[in-house]
C-alpha positions as CSV (number, residue, x, y, z in Angstrom):
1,X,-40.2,-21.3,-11.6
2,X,-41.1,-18.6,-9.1
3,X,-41.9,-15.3,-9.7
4,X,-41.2,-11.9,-7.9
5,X,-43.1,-8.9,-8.8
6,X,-41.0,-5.4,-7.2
7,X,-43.4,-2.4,-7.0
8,X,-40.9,-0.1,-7.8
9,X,-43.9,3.1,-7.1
10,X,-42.9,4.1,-4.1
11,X,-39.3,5.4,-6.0
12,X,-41.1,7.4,-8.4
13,X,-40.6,4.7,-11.3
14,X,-44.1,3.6,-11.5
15,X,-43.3,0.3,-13.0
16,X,-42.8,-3.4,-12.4
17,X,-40.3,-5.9,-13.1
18,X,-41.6,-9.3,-13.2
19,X,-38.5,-11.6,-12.6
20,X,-39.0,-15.5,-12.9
21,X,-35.6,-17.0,-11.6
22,X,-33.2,-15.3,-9.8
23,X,-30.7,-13.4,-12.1
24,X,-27.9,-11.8,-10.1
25,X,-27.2,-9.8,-12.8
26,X,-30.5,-8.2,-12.4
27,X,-30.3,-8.2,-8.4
28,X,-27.3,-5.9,-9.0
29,X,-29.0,-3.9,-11.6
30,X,-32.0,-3.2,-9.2
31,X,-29.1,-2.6,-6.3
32,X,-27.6,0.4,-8.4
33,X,-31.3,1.5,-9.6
34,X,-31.9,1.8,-5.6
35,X,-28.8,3.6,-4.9
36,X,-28.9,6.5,-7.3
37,X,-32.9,6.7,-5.8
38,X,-31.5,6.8,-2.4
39,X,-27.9,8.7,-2.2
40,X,-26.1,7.7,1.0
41,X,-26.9,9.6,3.6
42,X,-24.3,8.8,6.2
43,X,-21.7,9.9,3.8
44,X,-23.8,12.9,3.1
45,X,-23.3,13.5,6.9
46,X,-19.8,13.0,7.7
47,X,-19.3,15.3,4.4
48,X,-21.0,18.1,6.3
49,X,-19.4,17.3,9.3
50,X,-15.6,17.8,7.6
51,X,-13.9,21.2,6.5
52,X,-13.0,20.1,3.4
53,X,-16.6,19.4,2.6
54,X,-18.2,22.0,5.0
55,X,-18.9,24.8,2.3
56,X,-20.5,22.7,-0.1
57,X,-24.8,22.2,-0.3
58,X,-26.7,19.4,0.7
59,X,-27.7,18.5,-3.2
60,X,-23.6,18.8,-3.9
61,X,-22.4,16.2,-1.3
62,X,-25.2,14.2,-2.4
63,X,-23.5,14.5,-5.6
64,X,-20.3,13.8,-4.6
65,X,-21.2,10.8,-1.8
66,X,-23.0,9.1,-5.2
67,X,-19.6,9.1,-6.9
68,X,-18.0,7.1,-3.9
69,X,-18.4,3.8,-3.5
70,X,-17.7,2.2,0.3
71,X,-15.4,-0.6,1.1
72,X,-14.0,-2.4,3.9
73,X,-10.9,-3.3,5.4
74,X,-9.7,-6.0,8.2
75,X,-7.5,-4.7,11.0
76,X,-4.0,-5.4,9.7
77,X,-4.8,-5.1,6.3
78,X,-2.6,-2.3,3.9
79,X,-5.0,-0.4,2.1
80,X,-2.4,1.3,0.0
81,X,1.5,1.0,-0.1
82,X,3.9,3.9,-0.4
83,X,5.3,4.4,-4.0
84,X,1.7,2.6,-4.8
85,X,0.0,4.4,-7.7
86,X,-2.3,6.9,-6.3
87,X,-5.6,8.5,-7.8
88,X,-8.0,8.1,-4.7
89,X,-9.3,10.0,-1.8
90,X,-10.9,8.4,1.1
91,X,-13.1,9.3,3.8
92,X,-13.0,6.6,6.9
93,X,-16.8,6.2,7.6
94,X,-15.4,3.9,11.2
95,X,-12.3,2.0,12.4
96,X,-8.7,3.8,12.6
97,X,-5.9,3.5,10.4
98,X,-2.0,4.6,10.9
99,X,-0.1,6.5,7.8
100,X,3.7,5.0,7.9
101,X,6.5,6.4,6.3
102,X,9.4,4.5,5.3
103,X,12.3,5.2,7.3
104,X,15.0,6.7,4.7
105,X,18.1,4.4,6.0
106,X,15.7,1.8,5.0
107,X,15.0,0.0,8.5
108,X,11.0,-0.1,8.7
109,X,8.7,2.5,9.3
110,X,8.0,4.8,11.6
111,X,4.1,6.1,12.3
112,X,3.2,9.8,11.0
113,X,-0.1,10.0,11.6
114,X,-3.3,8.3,13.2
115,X,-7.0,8.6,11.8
116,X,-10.2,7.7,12.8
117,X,-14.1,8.4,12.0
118,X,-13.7,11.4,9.6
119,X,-10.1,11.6,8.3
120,X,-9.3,12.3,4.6
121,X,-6.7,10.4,3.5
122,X,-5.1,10.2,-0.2
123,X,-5.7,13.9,-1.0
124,X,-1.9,14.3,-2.1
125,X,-2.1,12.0,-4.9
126,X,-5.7,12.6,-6.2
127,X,-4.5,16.2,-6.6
128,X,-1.1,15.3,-8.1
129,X,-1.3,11.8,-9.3
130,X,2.1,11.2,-8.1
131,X,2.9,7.9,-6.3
132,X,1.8,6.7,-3.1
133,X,3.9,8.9,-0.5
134,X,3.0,6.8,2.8
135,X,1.9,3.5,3.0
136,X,-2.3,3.5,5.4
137,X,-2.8,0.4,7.6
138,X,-6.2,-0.5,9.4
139,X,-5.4,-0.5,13.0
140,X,-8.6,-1.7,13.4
141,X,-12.1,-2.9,11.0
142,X,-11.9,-0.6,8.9
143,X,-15.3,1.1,6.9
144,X,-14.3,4.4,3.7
145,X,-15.7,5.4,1.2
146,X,-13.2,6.5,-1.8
147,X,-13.3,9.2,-4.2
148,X,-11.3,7.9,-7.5
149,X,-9.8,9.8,-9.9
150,X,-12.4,9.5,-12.7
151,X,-14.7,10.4,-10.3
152,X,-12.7,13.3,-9.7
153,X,-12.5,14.3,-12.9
154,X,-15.7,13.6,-13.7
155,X,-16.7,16.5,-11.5
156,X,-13.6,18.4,-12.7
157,X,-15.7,18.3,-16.1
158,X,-19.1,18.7,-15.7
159,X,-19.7,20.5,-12.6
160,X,-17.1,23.1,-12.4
161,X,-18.9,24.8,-9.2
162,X,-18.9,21.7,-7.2
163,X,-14.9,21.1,-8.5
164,X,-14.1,25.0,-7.8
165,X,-15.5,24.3,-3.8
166,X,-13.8,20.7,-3.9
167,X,-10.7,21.9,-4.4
168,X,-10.8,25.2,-2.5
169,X,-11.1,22.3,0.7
170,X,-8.2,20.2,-0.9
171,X,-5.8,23.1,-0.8
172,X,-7.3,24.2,2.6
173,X,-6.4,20.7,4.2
174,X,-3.2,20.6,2.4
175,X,-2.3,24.1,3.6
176,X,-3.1,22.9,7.1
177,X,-1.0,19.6,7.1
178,X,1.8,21.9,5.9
179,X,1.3,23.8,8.5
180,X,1.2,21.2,11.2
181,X,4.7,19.3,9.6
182,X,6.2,22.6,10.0
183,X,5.2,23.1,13.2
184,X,6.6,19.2,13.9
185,X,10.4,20.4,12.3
186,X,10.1,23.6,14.2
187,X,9.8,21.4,17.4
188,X,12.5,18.7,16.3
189,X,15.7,20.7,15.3
């Protein structure tokens, strides 16, 4: 057997862990120890970057980027489907996605949006927990990092300063899509 000695010291833990065959369940263990050490700093970024997340501190988006984990998506894949359950917010970190609505006579679906680097997308139903009311496709390779609802609520519950700003920027976004669809039917009819 071989062994592996990790000098955690330089992460303030001051110890070692002596492995002698590879465990993957303590590879992962060592993989979360090293996240919470080291939050994600790009997310931290585009969260100070975005005007739902503009107003909050450094240590708070910290906060919230440790809550959301990061996935990835293949152009062409759904990431969610309208009527869907909802419950997550994401953040696209890179790639582009469309949002496509269902066409109410039932004959496909017709593009209402476009996002790239940046967008929020899922707000609605993390707020309301209603179903999915667009269905998201990656137009491209697709990186985001997602806010669930636990997570949401998590923050809901024990950090009511961070929730009180959190959703100050959810009803600021909403308030501005609102504005932009009416804008859209003022144009139309």
């Amino acid at each position: 057997m071989s062994e592996w000695w990790a000098d955690e010291s330089a992460h303030e833990l001051r110890t070692q862990i002596k492995i002698h065959s590879y465990h993957p369940q303590i590879a992962v263990f060592i993989k979360e120890e090293e996240m919470e050490l080291h939050p994600n700093h790009e997310l931290s970024q585009l969260l100070a970057e975005h005007p739902l997340f503009r107003s909050l501190s450094d240590d708070d988006r910290a906060e919230l980027a440790a809550l959301m984990p990061e996935h990835h998506y293949a152009s062409g894949s759904e990431i969610f489907r309208e009527g869907d359950p909802g419950g997550e917010l994401y953040i696209l970190g890179a790639g582009a996605v469309e949002v496509q609505k269902q066409r109410s006579h039932g004959s496909g679906r017709v593009v209402i949006a476009r996002f790239d680097r940046g967008g929020v997308i899922g707000e609605m139903s993390l707020v309301d927990q209603m179903p999915r009311s667009a269905s998201v496709l990656a137009v491209q390779p697709t990186r985001a990092w997602i806010l669930s609802q636990e997570g949401f609520n998590e923050i809901l519950q024990l950090k009511p300063r961070l929730a009180v700003e959190l959703l100050r920027g959810l009803a600021t976004l909403l308030s501005q899509r609102l504005r932009n669809t009416s804008g859209w039917f003022a144009d139309v009819f």
